[in-house]
C-alpha positions in Angstrom: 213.8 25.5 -53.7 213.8 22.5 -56.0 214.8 20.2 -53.5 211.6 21.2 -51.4 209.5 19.8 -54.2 211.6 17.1 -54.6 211.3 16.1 -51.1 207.8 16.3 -50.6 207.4 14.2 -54.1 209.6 11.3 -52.9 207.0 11.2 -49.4 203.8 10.9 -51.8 202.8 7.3 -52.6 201.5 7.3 -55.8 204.3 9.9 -57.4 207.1 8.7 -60.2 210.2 11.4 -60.2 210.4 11.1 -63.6 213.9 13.6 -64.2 215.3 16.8 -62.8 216.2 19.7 -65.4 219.0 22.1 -64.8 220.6 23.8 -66.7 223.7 23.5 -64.0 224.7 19.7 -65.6 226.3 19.5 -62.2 223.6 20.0 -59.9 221.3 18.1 -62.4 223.1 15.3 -61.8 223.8 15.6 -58.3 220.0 16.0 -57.5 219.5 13.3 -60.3 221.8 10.7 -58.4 221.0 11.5 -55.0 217.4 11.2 -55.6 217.3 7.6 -58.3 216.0 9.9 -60.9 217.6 10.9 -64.4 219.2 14.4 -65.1 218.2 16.4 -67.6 219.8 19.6 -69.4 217.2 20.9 -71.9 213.6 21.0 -70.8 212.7 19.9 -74.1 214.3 16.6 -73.4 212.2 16.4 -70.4 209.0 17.2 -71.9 209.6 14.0 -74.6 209.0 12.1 -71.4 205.4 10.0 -70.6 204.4 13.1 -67.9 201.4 13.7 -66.2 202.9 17.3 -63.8 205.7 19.4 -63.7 206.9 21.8 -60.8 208.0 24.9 -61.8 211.0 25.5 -60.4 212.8 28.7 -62.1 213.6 32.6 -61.6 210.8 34.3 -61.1 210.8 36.2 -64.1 210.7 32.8 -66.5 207.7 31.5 -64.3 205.0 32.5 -66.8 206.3 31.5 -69.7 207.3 27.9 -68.7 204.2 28.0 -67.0 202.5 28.4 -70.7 204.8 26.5 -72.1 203.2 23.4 -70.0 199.8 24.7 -70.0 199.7 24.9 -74.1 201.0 21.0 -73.9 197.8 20.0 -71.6 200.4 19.4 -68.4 199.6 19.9 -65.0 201.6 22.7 -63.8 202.2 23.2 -60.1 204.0 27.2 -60.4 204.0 29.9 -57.2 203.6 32.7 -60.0 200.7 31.0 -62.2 198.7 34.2 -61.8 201.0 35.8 -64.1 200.0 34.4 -67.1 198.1 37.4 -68.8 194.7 36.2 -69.8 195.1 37.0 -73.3 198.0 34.4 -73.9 195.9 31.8 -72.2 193.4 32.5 -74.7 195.4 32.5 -77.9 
């Protein structure tokens, strides 16, 4: 699914890919490579970065808490399952 979002961000004019995280190093780097970006391993690396979005791009079940995750750290957060977030930990 990642490699949709990759796609569609290499066609937009105004878009830096800034790194891909994986916690597969090997498809990290193979996306990375085949795509002039940096790999990363630990999102926490990632998120040290100058960022302005981030696609969520995980399991289902992790969607809503990466999605706070970014949300908490005033990123843009493109995620299918946003609407999972229950109200109260936006609120917190």
């Amino acid at each position: 699914m990642g490699q949709h979002h990759i796609r569609i961000y290499r066609e937009m004019k105004d878009v830096e890919l800034v790194g891909i995280c994986d916690t597969d190093r090997n498809r990290a780097i193979s996306l990375a490579k085949s795509n002039n970006t940096t790999p990363y391993f630990d999102h926490n690396e990632l998120l040290k970065q100058d960022l302005d979005a981030v696609s969520v791009v995980v399991p289902t079940t992790f969607h809503s808490k990466v999605a706070l995750m970014l949300l908490i750290r005033e990123l843009i957060c493109w995620s299918k399952n946003l609407s999972l977030i229950p109200l109260r930990m936006l609120i917190q």
